[in-house]
Jmol script that loads the backbone (N, CA, C; Angstrom):
load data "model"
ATOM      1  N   UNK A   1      74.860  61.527-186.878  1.00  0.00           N
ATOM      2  CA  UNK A   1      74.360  60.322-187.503  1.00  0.00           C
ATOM      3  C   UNK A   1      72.871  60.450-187.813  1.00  0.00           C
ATOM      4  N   UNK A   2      71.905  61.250-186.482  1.00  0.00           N
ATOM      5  CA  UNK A   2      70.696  61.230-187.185  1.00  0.00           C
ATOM      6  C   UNK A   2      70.525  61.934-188.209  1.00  0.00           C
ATOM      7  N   UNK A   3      70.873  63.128-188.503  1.00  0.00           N
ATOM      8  CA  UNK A   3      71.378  63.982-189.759  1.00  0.00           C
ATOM      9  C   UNK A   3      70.786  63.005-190.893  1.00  0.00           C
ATOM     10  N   UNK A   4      72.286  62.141-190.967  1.00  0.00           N
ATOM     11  CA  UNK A   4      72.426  61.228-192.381  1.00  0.00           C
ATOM     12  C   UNK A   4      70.914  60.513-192.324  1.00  0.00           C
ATOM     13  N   UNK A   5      71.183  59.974-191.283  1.00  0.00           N
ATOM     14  CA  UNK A   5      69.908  58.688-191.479  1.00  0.00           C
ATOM     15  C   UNK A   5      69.041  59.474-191.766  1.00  0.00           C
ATOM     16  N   UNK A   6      68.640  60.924-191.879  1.00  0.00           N
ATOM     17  CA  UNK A   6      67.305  61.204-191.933  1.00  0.00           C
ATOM     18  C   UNK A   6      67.238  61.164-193.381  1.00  0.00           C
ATOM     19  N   UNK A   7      67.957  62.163-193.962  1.00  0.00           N
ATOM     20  CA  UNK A   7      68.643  61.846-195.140  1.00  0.00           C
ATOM     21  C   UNK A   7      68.488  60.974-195.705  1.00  0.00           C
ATOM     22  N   UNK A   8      69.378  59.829-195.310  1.00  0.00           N
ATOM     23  CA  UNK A   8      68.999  58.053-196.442  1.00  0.00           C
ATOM     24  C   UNK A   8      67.768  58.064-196.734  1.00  0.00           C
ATOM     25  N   UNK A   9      66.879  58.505-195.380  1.00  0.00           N
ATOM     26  CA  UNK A   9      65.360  58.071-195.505  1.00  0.00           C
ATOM     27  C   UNK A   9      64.627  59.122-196.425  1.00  0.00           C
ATOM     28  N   UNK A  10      65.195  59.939-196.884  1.00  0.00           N
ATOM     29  CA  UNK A  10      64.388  61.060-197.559  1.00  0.00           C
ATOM     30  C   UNK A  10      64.668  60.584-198.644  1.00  0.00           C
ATOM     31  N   UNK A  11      66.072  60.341-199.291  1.00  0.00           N
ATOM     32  CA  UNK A  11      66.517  60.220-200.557  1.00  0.00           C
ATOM     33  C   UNK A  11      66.087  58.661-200.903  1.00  0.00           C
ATOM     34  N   UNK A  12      65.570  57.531-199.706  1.00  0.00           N
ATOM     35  CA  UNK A  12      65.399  56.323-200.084  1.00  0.00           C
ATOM     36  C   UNK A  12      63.948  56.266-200.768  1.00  0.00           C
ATOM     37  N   UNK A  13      62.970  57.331-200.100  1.00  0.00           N
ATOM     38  CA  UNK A  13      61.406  57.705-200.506  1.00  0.00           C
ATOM     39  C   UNK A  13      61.412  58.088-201.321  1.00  0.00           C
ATOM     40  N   UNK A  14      62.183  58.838-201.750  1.00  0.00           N
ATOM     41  CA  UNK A  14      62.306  59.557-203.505  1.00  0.00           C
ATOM     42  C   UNK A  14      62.726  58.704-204.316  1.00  0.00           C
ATOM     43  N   UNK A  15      63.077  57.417-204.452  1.00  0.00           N
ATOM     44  CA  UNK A  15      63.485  56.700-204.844  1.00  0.00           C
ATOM     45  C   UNK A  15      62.271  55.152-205.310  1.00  0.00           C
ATOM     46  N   UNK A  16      61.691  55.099-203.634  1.00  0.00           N
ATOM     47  CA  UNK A  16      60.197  54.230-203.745  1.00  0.00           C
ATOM     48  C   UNK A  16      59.331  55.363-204.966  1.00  0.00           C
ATOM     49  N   UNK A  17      59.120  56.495-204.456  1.00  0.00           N
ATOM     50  CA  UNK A  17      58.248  57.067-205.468  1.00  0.00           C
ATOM     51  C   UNK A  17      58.348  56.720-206.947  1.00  0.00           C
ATOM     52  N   UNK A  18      59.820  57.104-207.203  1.00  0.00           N
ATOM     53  CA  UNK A  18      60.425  57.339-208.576  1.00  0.00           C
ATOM     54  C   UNK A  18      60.018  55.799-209.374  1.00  0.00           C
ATOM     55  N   UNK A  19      60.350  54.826-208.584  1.00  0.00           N
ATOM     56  CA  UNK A  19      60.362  53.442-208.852  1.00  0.00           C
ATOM     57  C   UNK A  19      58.971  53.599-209.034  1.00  0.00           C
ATOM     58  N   UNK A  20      57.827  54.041-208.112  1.00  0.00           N
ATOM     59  CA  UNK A  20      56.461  53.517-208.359  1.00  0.00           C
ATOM     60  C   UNK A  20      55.870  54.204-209.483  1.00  0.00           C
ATOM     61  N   UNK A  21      56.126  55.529-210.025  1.00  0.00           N
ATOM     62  CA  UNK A  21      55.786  56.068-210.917  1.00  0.00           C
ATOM     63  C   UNK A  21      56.369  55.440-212.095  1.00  0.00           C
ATOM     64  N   UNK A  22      57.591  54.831-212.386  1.00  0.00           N
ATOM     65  CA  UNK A  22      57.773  54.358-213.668  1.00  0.00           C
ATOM     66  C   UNK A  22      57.388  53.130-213.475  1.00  0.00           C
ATOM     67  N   UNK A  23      57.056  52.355-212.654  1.00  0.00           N
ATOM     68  CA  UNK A  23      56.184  50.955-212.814  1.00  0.00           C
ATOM     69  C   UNK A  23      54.994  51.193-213.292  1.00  0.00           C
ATOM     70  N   UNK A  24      54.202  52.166-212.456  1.00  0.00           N
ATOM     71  CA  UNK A  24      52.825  52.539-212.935  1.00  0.00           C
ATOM     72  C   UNK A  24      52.624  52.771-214.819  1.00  0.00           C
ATOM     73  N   UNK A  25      53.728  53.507-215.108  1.00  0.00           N
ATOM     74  CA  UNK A  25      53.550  54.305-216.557  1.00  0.00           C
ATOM     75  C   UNK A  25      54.266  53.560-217.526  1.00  0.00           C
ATOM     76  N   UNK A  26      54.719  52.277-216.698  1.00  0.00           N
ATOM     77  CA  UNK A  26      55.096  50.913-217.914  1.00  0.00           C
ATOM     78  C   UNK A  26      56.803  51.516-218.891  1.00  0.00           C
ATOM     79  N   UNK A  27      57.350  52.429-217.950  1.00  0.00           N
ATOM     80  CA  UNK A  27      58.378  52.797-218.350  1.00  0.00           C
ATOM     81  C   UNK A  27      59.651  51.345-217.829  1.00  0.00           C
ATOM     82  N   UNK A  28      59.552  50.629-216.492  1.00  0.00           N
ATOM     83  CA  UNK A  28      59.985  49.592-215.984  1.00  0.00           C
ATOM     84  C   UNK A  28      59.759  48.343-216.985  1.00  0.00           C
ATOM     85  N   UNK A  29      59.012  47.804-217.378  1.00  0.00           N
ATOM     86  CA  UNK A  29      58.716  46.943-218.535  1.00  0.00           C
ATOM     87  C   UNK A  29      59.323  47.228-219.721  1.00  0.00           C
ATOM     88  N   UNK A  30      59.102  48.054-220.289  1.00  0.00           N
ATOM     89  CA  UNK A  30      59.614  48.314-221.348  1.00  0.00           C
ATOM     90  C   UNK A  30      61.054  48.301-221.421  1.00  0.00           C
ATOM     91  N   UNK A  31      62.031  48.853-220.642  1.00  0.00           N
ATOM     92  CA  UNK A  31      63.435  48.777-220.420  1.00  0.00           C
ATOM     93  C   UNK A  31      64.005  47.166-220.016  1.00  0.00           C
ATOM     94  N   UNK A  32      63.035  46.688-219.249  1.00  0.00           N
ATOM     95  CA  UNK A  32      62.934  45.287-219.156  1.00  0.00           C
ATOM     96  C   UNK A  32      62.846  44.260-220.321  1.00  0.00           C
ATOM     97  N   UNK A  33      62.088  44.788-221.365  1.00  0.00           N
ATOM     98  CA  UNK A  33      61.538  43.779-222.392  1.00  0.00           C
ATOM     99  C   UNK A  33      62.766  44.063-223.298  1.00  0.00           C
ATOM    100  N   UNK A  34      63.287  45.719-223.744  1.00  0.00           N
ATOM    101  CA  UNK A  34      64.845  46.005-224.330  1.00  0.00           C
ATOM    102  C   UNK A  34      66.010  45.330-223.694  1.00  0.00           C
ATOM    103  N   UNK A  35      66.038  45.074-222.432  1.00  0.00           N
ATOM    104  CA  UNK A  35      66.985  44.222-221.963  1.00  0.00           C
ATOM    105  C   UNK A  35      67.303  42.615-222.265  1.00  0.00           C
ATOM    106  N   UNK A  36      65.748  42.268-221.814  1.00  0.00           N
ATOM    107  CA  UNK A  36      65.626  40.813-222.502  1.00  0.00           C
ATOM    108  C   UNK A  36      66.295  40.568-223.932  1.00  0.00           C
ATOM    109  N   UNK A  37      65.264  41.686-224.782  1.00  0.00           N
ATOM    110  CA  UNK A  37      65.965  41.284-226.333  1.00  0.00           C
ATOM    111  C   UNK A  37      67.227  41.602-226.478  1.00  0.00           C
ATOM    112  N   UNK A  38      68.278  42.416-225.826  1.00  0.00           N
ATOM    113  CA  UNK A  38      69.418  42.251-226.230  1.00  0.00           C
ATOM    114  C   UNK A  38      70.706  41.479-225.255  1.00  0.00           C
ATOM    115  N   UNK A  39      69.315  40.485-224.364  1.00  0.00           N
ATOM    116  CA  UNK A  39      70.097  38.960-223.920  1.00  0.00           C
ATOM    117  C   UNK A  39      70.290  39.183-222.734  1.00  0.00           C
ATOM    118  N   UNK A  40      69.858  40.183-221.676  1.00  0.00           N
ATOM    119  CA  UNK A  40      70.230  40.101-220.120  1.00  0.00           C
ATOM    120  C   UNK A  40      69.468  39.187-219.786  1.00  0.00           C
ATOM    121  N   UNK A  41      69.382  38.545-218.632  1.00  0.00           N
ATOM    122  CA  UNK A  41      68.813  37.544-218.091  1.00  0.00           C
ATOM    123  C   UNK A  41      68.287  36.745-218.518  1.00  0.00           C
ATOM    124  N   UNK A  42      68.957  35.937-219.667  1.00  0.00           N
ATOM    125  CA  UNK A  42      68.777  34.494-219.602  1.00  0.00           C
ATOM    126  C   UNK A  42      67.327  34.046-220.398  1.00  0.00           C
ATOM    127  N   UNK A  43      67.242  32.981-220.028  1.00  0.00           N
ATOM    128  CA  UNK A  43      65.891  32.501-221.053  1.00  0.00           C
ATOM    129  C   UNK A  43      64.496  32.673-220.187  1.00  0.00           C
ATOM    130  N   UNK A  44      65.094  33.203-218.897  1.00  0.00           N
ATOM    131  CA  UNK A  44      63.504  33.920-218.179  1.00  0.00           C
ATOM    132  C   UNK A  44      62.950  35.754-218.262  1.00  0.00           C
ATOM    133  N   UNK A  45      64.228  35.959-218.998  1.00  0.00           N
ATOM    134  CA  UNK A  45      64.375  37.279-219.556  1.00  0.00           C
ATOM    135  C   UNK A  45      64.524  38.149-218.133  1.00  0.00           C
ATOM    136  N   UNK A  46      64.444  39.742-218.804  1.00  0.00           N
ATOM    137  CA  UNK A  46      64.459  40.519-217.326  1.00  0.00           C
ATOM    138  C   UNK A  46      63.860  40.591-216.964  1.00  0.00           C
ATOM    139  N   UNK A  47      63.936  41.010-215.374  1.00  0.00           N
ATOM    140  CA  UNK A  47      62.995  41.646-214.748  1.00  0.00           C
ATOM    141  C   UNK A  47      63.889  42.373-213.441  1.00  0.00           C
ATOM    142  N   UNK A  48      62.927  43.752-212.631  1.00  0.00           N
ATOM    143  CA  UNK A  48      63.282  44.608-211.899  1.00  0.00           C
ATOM    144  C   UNK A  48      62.647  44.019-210.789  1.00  0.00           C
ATOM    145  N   UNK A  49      63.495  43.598-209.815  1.00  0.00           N
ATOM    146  CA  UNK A  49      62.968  43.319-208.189  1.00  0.00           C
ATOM    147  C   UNK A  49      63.196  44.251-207.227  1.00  0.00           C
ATOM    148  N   UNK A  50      61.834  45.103-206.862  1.00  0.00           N
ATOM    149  CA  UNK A  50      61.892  46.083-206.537  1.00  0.00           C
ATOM    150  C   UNK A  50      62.595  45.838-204.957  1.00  0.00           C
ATOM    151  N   UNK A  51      62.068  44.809-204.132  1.00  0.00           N
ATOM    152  CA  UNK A  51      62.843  44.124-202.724  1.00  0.00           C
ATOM    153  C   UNK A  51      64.415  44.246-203.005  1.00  0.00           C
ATOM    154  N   UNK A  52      65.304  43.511-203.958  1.00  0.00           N
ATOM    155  CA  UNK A  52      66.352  43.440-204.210  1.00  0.00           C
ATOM    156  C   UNK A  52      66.808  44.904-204.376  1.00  0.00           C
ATOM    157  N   UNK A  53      66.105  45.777-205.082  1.00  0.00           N
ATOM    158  CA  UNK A  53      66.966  46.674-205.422  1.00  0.00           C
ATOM    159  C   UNK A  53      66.934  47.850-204.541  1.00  0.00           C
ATOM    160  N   UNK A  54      65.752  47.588-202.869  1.00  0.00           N
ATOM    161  CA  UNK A  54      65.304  49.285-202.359  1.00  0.00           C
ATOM    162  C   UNK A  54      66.189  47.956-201.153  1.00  0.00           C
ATOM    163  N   UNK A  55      66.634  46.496-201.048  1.00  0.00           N
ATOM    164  CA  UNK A  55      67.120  46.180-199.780  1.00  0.00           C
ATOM    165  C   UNK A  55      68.736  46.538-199.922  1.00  0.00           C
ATOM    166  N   UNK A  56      69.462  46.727-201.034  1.00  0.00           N
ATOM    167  CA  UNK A  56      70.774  46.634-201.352  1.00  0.00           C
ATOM    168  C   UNK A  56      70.850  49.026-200.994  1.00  0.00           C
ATOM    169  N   UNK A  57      70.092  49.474-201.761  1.00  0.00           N
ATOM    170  CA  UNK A  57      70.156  50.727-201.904  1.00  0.00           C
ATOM    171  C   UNK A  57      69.931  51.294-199.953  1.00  0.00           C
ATOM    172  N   UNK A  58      69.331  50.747-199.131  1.00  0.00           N
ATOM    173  CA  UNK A  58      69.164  51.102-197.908  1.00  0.00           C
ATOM    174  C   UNK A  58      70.619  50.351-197.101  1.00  0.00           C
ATOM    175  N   UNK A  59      70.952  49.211-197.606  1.00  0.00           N
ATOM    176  CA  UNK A  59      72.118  49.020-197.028  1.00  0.00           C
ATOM    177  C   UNK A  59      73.719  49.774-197.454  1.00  0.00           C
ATOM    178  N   UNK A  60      73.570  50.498-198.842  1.00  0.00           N
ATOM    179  CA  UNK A  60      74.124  51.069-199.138  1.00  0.00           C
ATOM    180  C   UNK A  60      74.203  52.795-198.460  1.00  0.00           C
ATOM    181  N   UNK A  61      72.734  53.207-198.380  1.00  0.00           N
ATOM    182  CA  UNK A  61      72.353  54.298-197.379  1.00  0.00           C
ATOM    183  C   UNK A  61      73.365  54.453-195.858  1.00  0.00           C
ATOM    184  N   UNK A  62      72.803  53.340-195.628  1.00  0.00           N
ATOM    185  CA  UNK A  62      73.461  52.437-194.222  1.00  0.00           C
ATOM    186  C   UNK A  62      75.299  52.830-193.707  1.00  0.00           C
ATOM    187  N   UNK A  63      75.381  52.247-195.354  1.00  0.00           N
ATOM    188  CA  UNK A  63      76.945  52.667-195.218  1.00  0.00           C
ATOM    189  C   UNK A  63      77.255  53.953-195.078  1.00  0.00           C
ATOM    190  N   UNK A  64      76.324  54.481-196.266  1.00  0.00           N
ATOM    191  CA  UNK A  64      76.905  55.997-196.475  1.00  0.00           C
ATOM    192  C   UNK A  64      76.745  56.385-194.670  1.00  0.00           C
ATOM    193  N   UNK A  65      75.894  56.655-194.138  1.00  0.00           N
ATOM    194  CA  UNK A  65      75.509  57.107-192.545  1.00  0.00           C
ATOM    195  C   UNK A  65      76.762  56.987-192.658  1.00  0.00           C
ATOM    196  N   UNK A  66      77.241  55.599-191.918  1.00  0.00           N
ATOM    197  CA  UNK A  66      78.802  55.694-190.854  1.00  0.00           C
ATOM    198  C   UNK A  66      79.518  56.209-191.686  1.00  0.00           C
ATOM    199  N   UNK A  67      79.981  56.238-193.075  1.00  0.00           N
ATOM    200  CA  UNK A  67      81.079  56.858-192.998  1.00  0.00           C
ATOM    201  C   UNK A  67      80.958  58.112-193.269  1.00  0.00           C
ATOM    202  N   UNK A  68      79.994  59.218-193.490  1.00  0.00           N
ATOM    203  CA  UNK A  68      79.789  60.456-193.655  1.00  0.00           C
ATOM    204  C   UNK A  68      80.051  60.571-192.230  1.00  0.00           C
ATOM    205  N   UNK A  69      79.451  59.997-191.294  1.00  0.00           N
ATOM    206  CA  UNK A  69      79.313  60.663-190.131  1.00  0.00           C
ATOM    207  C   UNK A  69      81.040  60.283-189.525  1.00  0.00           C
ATOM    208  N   UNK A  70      81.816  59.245-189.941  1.00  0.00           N
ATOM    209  CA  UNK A  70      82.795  59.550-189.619  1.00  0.00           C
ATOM    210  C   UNK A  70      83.615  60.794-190.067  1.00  0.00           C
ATOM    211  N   UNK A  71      83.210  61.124-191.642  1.00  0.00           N
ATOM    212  CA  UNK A  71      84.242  62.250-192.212  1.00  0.00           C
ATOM    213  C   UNK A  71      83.753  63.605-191.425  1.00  0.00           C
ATOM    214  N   UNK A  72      82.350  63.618-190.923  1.00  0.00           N
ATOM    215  CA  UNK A  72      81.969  64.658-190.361  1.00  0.00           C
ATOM    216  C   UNK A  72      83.148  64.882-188.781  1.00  0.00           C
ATOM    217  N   UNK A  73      83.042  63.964-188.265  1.00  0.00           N
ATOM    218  CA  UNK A  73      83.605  63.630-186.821  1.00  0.00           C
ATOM    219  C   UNK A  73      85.260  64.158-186.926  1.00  0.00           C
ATOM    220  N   UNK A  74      85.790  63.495-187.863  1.00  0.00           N
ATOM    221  CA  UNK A  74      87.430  63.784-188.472  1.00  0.00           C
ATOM    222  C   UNK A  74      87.370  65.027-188.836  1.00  0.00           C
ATOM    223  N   UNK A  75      86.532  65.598-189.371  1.00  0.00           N
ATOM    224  CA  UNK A  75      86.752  67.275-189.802  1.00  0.00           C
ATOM    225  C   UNK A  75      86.628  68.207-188.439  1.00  0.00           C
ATOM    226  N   UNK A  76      85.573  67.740-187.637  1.00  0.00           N
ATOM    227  CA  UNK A  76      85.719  68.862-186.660  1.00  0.00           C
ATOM    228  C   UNK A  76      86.671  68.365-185.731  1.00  0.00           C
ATOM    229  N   UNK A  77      87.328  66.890-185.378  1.00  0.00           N
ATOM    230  CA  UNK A  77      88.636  67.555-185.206  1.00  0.00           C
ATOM    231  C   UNK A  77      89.688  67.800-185.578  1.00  0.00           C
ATOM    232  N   UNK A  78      89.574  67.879-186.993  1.00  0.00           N
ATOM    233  CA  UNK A  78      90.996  68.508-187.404  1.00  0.00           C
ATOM    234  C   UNK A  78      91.003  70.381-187.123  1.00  0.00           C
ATOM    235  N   UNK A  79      89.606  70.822-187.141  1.00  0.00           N
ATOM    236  CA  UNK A  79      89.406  72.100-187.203  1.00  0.00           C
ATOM    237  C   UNK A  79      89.614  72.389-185.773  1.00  0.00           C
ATOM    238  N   UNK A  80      89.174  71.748-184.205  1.00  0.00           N
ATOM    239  CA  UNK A  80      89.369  72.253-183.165  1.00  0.00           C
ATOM    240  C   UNK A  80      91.003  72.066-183.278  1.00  0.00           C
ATOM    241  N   UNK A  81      91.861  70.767-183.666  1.00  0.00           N
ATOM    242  CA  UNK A  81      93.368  71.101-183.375  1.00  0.00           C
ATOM    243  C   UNK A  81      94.023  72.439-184.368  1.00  0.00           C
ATOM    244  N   UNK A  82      93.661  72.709-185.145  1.00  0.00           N
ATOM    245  CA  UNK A  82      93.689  74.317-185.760  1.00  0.00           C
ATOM    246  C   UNK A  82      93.354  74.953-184.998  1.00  0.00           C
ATOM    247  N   UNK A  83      92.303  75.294-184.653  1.00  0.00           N
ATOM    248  CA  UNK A  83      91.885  76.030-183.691  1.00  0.00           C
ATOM    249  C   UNK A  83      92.871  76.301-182.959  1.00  0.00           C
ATOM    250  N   UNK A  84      93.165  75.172-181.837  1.00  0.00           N
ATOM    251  CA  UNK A  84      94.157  75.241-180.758  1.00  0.00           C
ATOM    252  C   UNK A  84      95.567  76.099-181.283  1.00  0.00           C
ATOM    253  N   UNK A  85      96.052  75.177-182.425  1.00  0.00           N
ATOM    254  CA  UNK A  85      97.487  75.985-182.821  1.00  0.00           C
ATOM    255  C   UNK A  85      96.902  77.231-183.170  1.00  0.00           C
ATOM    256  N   UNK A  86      96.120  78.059-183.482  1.00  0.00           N
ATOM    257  CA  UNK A  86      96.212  78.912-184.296  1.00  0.00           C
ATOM    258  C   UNK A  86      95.858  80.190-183.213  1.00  0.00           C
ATOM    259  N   UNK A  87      95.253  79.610-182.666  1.00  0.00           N
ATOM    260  CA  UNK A  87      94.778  80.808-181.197  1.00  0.00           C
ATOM    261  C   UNK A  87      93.339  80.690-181.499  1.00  0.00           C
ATOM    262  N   UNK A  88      92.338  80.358-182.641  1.00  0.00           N
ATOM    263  CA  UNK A  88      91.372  80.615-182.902  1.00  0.00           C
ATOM    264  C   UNK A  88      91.127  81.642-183.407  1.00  0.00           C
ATOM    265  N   UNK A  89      89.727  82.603-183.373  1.00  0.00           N
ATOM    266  CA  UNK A  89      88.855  83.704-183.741  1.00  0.00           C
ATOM    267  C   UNK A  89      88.387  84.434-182.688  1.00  0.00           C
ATOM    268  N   UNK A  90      88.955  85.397-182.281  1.00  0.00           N
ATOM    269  CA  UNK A  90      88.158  86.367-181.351  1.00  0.00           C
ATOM    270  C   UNK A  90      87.303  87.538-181.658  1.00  0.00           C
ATOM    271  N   UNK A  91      86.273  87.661-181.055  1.00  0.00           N
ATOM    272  CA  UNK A  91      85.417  88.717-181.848  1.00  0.00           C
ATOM    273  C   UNK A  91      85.050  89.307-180.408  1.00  0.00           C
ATOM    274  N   UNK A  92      85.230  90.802-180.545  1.00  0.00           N
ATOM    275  CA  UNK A  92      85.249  91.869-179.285  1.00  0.00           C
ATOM    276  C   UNK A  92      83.799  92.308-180.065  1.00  0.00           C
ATOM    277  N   UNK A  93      82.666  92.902-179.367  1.00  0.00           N
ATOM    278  CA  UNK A  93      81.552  93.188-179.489  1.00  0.00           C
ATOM    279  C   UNK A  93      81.903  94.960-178.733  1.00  0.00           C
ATOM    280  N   UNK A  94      80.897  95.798-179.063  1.00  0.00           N
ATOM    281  CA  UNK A  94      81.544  97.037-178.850  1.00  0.00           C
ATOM    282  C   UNK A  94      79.893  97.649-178.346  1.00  0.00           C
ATOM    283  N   UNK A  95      79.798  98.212-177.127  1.00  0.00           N
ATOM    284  CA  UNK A  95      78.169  98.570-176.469  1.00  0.00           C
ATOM    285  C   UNK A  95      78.173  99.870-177.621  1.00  0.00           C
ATOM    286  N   UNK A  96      76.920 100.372-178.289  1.00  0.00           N
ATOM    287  CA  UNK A  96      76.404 101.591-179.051  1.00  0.00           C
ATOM    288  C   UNK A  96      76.672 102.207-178.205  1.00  0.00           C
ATOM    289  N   UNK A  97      76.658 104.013-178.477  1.00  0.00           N
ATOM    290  CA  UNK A  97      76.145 104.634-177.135  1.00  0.00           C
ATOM    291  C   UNK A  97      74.912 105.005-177.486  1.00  0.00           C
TER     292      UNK A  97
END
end "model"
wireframe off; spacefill off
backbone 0.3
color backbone group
């Protein structure tokens, strides 16, 4: 699980960045003001809420964690009950002379 979570948190920062660089360079506005004119949001027009959209994307993170870390959990044991039926992998090591 810490794995993932570290993860969410890496891919959630790349994400604050990404967001702050196209706010900065007025790339966010502009897609905003194209939205407005072709009628999203209403007569207050668009806009990007950066709270709304990094609180939904971390709870989405959130999710991903448990259930990666469940598919992780289900794979190794489907692989130890293989294991078991199968006899496993033995590896004999042999001294040089």
């Amino acid at each position: 699980m810490l794995f993932y979570f570290c993860l969410m948190l890496v891919f959630l920062l790349a994400f604050v960045i990404l967001y702050w660089i196209l706010g900065v360079t007025g790339v966010l506005d502009s897609i905003a003001n194209v939205l407005s004119d072709v009628g999203f949001g209403g007569q207050a027009g668009f806009e990007f809420r950066g709270y709304w959209i990094f609180s939904r994307l971390f709870l989405v993170g959130l999710a991903g964690v448990v259930v990666w870390s469940l598919v992780n959990m289900l794979v190794a044991v489907l692989y130890n009950l293989v294991s078991d039926v199968v006899g496993g992998v033995q590896i004999t090591l042999a001294e040089r002379r």
